[in-house]
PyMOL Python script that loads the backbone (N, CA, C, O; Angstrom):
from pymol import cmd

cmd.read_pdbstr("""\
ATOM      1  N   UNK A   1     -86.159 -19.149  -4.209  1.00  0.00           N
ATOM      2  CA  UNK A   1     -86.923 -19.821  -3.169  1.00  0.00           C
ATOM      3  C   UNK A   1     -88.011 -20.664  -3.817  1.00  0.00           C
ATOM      4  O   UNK A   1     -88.824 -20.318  -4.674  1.00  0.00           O
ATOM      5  N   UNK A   2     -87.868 -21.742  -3.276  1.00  0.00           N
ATOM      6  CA  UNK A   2     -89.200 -23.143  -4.307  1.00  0.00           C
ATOM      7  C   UNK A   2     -90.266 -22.623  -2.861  1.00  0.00           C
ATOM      8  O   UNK A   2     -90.164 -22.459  -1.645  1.00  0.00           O
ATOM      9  N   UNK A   3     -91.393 -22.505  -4.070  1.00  0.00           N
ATOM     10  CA  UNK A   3     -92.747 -22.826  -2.381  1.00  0.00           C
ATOM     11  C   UNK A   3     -93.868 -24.035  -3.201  1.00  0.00           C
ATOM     12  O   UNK A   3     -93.920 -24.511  -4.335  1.00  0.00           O
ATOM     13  N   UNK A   4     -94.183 -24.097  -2.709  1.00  0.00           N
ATOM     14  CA  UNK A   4     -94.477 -25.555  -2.775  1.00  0.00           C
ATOM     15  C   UNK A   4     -95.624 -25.563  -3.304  1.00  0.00           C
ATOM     16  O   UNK A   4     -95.777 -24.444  -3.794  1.00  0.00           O
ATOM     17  N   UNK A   5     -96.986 -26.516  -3.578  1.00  0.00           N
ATOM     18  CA  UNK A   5     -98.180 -26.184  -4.165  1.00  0.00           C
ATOM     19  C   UNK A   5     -99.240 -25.610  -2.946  1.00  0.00           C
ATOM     20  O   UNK A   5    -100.092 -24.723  -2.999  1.00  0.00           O
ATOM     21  N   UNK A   6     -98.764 -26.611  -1.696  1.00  0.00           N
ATOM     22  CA  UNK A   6     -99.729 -26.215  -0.757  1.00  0.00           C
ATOM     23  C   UNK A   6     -99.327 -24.614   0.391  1.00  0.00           C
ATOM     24  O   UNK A   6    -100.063 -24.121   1.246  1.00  0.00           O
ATOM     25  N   UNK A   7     -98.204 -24.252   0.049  1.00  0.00           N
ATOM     26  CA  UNK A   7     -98.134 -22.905   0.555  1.00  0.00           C
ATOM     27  C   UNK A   7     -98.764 -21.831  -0.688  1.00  0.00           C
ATOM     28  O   UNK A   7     -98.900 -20.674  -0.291  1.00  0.00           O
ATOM     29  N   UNK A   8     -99.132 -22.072  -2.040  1.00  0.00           N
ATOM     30  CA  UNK A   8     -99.346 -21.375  -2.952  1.00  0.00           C
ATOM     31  C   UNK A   8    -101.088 -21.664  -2.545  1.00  0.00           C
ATOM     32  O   UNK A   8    -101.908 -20.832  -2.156  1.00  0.00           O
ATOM     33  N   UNK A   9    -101.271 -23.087  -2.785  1.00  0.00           N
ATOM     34  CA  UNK A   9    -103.086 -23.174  -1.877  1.00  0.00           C
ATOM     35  C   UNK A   9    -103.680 -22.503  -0.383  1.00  0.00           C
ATOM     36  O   UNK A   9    -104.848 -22.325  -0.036  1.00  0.00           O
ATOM     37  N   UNK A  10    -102.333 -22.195   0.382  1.00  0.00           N
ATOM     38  CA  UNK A  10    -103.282 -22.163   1.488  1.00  0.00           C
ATOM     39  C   UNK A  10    -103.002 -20.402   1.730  1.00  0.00           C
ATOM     40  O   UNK A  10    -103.153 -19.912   2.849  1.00  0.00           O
ATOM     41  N   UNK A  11    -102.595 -19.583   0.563  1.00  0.00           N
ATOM     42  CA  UNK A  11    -102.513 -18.236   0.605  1.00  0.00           C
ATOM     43  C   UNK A  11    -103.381 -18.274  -0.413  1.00  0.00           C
ATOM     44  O   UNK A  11    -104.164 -17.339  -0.242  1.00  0.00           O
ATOM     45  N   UNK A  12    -103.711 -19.009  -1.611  1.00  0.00           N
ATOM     46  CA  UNK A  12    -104.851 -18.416  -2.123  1.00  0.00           C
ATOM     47  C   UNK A  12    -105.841 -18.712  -1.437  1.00  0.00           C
ATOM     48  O   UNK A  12    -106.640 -17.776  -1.477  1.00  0.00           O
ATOM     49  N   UNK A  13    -106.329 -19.836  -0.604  1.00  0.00           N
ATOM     50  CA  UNK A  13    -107.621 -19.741   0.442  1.00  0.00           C
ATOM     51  C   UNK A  13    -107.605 -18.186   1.296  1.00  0.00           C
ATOM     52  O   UNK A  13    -108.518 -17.363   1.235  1.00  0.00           O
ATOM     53  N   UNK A  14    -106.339 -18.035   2.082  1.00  0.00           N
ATOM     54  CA  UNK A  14    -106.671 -17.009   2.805  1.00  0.00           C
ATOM     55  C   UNK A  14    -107.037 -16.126   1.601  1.00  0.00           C
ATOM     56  O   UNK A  14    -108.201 -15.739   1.701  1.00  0.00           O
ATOM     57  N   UNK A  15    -106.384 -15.662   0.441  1.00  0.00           N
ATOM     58  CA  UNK A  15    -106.781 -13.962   0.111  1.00  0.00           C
ATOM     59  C   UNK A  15    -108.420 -13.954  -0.298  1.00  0.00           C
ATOM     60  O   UNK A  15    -109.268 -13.072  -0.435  1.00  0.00           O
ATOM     61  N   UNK A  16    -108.393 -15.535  -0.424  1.00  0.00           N
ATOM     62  CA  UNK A  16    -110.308 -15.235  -1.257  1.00  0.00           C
ATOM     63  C   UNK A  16    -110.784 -15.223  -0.005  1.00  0.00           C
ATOM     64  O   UNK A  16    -111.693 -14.408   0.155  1.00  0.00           O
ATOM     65  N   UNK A  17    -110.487 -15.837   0.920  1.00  0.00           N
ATOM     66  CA  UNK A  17    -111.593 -15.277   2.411  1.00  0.00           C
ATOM     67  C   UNK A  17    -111.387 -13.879   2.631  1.00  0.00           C
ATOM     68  O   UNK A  17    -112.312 -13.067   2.658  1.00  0.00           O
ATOM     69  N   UNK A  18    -110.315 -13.624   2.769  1.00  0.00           N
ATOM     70  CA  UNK A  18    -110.572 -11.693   3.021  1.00  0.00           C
ATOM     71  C   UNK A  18    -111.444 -10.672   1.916  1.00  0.00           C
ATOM     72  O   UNK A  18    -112.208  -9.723   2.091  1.00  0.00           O
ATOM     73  N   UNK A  19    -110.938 -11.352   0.742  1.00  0.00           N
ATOM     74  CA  UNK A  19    -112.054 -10.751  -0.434  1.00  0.00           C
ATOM     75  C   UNK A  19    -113.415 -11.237  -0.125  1.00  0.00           C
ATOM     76  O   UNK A  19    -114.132 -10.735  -0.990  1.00  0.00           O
ATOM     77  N   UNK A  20    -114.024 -11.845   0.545  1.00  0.00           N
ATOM     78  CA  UNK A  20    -115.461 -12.166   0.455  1.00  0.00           C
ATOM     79  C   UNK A  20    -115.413 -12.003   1.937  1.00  0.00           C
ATOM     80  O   UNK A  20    -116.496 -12.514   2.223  1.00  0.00           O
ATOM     81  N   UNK A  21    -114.986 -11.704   2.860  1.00  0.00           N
ATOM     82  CA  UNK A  21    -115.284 -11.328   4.335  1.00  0.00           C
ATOM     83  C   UNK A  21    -115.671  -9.359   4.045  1.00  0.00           C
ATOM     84  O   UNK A  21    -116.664  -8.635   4.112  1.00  0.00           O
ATOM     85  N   UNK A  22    -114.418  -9.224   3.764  1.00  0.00           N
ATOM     86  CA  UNK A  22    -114.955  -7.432   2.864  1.00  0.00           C
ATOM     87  C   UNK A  22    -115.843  -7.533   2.306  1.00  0.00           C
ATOM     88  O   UNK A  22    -116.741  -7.145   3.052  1.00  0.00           O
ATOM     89  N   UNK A  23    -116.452  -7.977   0.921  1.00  0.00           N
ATOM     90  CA  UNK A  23    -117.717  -8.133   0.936  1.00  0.00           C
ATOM     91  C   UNK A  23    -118.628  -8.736   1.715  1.00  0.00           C
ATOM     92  O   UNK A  23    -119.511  -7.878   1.700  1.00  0.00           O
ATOM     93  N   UNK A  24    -118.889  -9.294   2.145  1.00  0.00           N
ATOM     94  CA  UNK A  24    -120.150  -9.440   3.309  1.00  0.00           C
ATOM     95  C   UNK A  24    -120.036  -8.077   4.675  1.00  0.00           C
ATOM     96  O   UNK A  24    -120.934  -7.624   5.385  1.00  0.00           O
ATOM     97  N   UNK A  25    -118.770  -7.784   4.629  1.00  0.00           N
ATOM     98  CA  UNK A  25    -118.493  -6.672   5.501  1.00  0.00           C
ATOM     99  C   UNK A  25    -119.259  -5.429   5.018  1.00  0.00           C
ATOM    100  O   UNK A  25    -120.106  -4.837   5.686  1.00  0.00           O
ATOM    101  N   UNK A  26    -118.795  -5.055   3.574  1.00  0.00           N
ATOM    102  CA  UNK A  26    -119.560  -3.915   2.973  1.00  0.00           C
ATOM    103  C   UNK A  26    -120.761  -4.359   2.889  1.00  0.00           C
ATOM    104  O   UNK A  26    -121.583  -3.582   3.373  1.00  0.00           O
ATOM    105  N   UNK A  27    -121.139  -5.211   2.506  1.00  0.00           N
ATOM    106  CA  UNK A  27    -123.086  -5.723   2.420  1.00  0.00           C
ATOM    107  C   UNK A  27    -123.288  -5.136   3.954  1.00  0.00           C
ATOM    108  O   UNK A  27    -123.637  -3.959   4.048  1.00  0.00           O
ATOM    109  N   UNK A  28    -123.120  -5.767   4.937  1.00  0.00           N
ATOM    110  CA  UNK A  28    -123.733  -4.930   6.170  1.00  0.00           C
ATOM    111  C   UNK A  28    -123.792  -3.685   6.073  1.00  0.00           C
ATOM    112  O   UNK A  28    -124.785  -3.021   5.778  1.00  0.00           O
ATOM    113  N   UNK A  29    -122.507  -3.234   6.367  1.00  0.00           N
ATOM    114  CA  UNK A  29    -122.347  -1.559   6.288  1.00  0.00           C
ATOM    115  C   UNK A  29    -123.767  -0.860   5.149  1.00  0.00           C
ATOM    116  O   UNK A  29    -124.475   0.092   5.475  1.00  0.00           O
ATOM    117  N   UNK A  30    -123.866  -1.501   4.049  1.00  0.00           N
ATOM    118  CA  UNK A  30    -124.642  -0.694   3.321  1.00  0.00           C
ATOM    119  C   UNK A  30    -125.940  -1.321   3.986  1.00  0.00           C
ATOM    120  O   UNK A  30    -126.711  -0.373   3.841  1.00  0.00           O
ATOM    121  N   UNK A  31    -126.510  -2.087   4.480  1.00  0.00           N
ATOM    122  CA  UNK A  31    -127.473  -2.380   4.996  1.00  0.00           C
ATOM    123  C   UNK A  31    -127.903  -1.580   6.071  1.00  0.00           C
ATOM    124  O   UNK A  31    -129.078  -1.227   6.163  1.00  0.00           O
ATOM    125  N   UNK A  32    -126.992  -1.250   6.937  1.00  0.00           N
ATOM    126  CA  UNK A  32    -126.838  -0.291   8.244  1.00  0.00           C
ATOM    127  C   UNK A  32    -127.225   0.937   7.651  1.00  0.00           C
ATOM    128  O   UNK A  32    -127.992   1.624   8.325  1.00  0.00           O
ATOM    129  N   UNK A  33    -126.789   1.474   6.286  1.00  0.00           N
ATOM    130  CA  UNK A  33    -127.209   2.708   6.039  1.00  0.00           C
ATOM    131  C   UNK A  33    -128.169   3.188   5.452  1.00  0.00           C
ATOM    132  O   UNK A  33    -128.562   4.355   5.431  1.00  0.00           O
ATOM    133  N   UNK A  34    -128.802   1.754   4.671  1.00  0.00           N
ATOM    134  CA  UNK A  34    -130.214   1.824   4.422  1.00  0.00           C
ATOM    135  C   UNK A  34    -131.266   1.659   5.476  1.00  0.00           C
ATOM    136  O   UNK A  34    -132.348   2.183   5.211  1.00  0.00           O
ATOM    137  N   UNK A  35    -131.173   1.111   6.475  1.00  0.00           N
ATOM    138  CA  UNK A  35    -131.508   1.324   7.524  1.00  0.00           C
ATOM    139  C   UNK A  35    -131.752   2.509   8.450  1.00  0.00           C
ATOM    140  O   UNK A  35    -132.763   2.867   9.055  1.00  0.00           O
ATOM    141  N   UNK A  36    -130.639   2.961   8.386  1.00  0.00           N
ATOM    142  CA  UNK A  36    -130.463   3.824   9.020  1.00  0.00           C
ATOM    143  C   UNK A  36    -130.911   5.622   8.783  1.00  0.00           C
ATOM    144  O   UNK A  36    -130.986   6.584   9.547  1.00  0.00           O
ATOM    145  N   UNK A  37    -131.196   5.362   6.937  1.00  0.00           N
ATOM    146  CA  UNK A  37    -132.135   6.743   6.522  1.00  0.00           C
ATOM    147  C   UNK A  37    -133.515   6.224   6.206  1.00  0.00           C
ATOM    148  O   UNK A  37    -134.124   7.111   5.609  1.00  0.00           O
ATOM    149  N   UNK A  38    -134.056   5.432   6.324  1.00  0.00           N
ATOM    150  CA  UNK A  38    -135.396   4.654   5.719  1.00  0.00           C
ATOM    151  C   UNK A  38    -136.204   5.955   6.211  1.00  0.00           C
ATOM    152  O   UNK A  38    -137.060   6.415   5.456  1.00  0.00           O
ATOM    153  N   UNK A  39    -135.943   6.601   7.537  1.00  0.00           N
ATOM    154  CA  UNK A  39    -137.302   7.664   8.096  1.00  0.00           C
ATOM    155  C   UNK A  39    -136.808   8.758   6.692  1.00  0.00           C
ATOM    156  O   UNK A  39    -137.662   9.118   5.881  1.00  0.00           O
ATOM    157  N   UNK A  40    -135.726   9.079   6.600  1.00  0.00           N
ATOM    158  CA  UNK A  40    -135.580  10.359   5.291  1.00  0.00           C
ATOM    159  C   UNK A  40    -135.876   9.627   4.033  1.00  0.00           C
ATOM    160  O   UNK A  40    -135.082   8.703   3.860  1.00  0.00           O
ATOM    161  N   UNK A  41    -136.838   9.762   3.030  1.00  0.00           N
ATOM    162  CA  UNK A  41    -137.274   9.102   1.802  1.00  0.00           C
ATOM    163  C   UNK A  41    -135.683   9.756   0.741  1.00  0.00           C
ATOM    164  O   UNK A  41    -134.671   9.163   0.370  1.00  0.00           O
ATOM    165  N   UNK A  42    -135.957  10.604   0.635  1.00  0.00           N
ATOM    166  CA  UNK A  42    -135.173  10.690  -0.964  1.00  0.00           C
ATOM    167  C   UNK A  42    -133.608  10.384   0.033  1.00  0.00           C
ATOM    168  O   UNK A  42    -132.700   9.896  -0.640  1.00  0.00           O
ATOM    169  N   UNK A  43    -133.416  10.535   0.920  1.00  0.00           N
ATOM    170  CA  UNK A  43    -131.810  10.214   1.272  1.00  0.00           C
ATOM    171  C   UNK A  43    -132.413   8.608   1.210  1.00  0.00           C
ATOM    172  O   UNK A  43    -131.711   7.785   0.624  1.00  0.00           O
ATOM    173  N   UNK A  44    -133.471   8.243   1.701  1.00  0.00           N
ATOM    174  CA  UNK A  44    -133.444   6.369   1.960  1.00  0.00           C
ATOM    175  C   UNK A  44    -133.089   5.963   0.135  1.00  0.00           C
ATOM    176  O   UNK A  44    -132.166   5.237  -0.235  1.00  0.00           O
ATOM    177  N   UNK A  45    -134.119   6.674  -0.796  1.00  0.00           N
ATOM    178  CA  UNK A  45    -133.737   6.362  -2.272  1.00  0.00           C
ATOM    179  C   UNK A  45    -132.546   6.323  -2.361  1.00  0.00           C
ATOM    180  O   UNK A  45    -132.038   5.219  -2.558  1.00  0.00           O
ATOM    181  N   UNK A  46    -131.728   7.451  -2.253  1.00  0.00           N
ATOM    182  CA  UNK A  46    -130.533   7.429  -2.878  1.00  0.00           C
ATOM    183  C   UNK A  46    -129.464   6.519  -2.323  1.00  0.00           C
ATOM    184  O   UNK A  46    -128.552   6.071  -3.018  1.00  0.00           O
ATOM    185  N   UNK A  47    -129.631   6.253  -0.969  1.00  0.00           N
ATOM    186  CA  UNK A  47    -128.660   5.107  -0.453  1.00  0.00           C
ATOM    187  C   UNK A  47    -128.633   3.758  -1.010  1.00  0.00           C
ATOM    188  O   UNK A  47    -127.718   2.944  -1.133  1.00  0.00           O
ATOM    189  N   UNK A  48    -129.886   3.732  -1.318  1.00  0.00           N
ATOM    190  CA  UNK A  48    -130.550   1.788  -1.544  1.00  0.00           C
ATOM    191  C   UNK A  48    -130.043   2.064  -3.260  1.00  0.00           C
ATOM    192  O   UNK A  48    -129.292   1.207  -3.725  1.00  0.00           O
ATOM    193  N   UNK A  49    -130.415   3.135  -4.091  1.00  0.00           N
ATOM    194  CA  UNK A  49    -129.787   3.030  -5.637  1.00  0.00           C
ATOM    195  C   UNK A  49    -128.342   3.079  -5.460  1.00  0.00           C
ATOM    196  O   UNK A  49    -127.692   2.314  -6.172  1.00  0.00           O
ATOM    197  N   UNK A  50    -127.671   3.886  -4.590  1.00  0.00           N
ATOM    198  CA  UNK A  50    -126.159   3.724  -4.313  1.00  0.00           C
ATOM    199  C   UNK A  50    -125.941   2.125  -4.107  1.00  0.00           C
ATOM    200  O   UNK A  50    -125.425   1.361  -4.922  1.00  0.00           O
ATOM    201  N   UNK A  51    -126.553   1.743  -2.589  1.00  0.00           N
ATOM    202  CA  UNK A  51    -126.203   0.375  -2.418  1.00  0.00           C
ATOM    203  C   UNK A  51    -126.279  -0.772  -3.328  1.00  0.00           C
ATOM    204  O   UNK A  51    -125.868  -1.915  -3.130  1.00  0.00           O
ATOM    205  N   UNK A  52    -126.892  -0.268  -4.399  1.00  0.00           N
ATOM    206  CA  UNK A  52    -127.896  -1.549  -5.086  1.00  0.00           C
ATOM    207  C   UNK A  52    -126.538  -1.716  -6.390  1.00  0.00           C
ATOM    208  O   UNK A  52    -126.057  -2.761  -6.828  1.00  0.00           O
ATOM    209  N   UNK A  53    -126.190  -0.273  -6.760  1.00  0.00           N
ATOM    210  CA  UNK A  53    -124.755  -0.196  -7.841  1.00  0.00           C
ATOM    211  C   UNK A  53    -123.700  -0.200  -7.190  1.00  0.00           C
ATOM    212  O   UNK A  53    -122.749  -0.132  -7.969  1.00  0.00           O
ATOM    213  N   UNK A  54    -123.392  -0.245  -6.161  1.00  0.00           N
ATOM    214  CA  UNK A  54    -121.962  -0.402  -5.510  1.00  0.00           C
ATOM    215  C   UNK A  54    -121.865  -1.755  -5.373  1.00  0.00           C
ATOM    216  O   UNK A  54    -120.793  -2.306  -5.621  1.00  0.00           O
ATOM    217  N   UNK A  55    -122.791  -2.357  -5.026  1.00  0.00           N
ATOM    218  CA  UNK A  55    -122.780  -3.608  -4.674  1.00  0.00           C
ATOM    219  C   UNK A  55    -122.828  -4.599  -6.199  1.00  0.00           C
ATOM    220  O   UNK A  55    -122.039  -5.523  -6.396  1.00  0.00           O
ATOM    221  N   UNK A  56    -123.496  -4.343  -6.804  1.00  0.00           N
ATOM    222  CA  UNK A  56    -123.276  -5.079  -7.938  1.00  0.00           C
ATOM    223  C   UNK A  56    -121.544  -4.805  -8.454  1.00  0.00           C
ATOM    224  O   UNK A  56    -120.992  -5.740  -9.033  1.00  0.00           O
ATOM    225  N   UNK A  57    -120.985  -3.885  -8.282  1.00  0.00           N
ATOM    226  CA  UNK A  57    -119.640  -3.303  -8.924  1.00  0.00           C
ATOM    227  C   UNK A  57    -118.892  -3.970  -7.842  1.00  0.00           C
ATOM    228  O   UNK A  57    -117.768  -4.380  -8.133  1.00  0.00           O
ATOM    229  N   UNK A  58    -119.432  -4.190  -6.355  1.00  0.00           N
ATOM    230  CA  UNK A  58    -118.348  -4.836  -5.456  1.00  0.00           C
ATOM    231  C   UNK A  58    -118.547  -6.535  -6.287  1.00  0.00           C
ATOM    232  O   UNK A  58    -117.532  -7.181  -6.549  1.00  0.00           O
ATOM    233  N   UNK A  59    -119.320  -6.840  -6.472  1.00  0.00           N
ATOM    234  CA  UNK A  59    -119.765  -8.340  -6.489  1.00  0.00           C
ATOM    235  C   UNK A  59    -118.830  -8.817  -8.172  1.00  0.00           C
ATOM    236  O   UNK A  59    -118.172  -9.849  -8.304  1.00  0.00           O
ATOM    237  N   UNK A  60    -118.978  -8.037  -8.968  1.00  0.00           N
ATOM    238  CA  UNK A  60    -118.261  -8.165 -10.367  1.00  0.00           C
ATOM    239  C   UNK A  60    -116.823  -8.155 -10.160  1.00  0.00           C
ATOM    240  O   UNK A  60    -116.152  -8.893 -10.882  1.00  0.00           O
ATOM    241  N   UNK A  61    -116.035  -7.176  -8.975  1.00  0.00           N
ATOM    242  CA  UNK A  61    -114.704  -7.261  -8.654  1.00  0.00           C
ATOM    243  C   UNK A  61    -114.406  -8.402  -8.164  1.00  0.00           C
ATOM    244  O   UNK A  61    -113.594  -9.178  -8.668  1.00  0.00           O
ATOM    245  N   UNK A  62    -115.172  -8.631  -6.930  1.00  0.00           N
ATOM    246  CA  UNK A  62    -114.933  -9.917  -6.192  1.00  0.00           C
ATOM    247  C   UNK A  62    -114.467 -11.044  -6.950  1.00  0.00           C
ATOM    248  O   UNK A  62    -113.652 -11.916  -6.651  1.00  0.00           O
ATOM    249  N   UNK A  63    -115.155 -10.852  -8.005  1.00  0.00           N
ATOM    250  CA  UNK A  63    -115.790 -12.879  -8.990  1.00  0.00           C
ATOM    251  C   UNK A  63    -114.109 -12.615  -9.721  1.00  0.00           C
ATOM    252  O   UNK A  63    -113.253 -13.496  -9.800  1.00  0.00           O
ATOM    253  N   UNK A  64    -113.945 -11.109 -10.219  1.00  0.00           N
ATOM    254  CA  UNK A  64    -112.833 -10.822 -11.437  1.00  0.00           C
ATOM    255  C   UNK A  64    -111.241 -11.276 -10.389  1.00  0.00           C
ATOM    256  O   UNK A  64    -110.336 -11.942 -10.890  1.00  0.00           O
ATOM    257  N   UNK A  65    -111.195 -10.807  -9.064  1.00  0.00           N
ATOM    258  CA  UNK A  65    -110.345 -11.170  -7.740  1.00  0.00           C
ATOM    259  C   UNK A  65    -110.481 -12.488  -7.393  1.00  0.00           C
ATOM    260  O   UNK A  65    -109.534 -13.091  -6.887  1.00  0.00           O
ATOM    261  N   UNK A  66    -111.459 -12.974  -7.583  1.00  0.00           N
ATOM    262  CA  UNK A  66    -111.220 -14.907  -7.320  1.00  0.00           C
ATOM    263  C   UNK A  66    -110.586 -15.489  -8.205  1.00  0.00           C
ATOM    264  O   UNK A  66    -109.502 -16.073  -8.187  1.00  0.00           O
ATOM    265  N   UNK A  67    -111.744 -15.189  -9.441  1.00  0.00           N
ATOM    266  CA  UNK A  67    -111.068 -15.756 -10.781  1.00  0.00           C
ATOM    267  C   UNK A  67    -109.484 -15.625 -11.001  1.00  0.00           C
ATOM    268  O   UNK A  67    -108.942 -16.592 -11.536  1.00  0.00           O
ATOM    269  N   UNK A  68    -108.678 -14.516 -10.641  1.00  0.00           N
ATOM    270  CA  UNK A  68    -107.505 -14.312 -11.180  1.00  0.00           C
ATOM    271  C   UNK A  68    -106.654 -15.118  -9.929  1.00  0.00           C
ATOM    272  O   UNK A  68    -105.480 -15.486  -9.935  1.00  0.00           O
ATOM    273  N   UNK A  69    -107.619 -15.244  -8.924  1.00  0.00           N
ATOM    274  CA  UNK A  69    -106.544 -16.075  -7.622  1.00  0.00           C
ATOM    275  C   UNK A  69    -106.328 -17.625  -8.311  1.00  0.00           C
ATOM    276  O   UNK A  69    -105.294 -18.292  -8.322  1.00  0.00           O
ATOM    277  N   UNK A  70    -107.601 -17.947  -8.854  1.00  0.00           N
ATOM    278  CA  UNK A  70    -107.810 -19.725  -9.668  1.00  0.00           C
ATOM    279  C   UNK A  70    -106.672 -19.798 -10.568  1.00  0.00           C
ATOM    280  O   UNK A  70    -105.816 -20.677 -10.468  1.00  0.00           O
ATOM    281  N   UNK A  71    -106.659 -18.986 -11.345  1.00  0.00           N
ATOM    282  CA  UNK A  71    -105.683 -19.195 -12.344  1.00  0.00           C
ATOM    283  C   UNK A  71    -104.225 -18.949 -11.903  1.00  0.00           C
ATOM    284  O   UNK A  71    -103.318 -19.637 -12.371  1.00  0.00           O
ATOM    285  N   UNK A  72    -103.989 -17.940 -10.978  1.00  0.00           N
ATOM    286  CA  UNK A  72    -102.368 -18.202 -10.303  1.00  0.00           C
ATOM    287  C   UNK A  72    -102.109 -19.464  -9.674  1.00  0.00           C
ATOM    288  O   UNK A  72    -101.071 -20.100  -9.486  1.00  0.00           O
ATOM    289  N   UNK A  73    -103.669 -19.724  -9.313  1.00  0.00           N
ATOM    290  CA  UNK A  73    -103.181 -21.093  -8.272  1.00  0.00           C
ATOM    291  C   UNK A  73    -102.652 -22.445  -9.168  1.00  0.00           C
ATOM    292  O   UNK A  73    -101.703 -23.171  -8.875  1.00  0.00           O
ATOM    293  N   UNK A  74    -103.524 -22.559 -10.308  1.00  0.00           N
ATOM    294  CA  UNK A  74    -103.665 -23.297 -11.494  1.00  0.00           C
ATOM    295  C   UNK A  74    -101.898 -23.465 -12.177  1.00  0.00           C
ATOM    296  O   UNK A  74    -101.221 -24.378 -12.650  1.00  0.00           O
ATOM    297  N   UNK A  75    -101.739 -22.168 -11.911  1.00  0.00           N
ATOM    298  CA  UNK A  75     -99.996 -22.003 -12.712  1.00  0.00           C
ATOM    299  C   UNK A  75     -99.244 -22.206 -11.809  1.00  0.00           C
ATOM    300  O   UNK A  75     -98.165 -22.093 -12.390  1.00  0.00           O
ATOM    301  N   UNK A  76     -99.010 -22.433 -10.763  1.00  0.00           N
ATOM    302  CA  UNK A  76     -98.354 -22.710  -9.529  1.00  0.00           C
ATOM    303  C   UNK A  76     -98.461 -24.288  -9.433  1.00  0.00           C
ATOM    304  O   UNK A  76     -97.415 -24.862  -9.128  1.00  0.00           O
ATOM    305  N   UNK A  77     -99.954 -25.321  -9.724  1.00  0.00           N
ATOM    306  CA  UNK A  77    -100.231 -26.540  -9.674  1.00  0.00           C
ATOM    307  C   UNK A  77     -99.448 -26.973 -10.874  1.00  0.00           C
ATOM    308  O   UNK A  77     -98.570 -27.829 -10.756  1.00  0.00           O
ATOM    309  N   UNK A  78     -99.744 -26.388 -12.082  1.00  0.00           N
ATOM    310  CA  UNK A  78     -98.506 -26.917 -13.298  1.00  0.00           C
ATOM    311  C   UNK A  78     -97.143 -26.664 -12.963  1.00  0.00           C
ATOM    312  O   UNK A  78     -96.238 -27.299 -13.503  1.00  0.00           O
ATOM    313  N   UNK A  79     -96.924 -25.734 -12.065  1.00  0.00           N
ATOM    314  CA  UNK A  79     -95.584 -25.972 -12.273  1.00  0.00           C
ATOM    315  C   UNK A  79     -94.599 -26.887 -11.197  1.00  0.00           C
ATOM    316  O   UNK A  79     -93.460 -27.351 -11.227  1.00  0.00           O
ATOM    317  N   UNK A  80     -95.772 -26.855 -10.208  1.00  0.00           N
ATOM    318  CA  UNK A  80     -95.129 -27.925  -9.416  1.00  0.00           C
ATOM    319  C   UNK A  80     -95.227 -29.203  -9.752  1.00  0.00           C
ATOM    320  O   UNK A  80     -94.439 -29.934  -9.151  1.00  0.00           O
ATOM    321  N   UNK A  81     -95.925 -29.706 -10.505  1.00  0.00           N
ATOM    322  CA  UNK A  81     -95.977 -31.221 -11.090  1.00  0.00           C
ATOM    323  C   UNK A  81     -95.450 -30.911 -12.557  1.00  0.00           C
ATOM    324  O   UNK A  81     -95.410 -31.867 -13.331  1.00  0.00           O
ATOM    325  N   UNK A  82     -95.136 -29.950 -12.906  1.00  0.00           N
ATOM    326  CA  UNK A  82     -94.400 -30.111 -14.331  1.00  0.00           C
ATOM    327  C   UNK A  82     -95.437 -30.411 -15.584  1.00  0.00           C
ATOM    328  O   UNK A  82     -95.343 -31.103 -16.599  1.00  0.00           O
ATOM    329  N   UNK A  83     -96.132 -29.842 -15.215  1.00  0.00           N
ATOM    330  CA  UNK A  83     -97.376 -30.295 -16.240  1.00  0.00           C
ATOM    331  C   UNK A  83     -97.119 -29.119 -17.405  1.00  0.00           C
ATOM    332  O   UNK A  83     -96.607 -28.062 -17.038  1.00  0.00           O
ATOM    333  N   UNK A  84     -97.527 -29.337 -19.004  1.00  0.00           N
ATOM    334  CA  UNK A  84     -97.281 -28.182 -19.524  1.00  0.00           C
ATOM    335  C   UNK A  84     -98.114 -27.650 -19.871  1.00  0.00           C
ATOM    336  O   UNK A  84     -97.968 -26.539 -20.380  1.00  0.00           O
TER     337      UNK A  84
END
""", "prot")
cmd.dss("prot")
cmd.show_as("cartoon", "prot")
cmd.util.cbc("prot")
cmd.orient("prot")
């Protein structure tokens, strides 16, 4: 089956929007839960140091999940124009 460059572009647009809709999704959620213990101190600490390393570890996946979408897309653009 040949797919073409722009069915290979317009599935890598969708998967990087769902990867960065989940993140902004989890950013709330952890916002909601820092929020949501701020009256308990050491549970409010431990959520916001949770949130603060989850989120950096979501944000490093994200970039490593785009990046690898660029470069499929990239090998899909060479090969539909034959580029080497």
């Amino acid at each position: 089956m040949t797919r073409s460059y722009s069915d290979v572009q317009k599935a890598v647009r969708v998967e990087k929007f769902r990867i960065w809709f989940a993140w902004v999704s989890g950013g709330f959620v952890g916002l909601g839960a820092s929020l949501a213990t701020q009256d308990i101190h050491i549970v409010s600490v431990i959520v916001q140091v949770l949130f603060v390393g989850l989120g950096a570890l979501s944000t490093i996946a994200a970039v490593r999940m785009t990046n690898a979408l660029n470069r499929k897309a990239e090998a899909a653009r060479r090969d539909v124009l034959g580029d080497a």
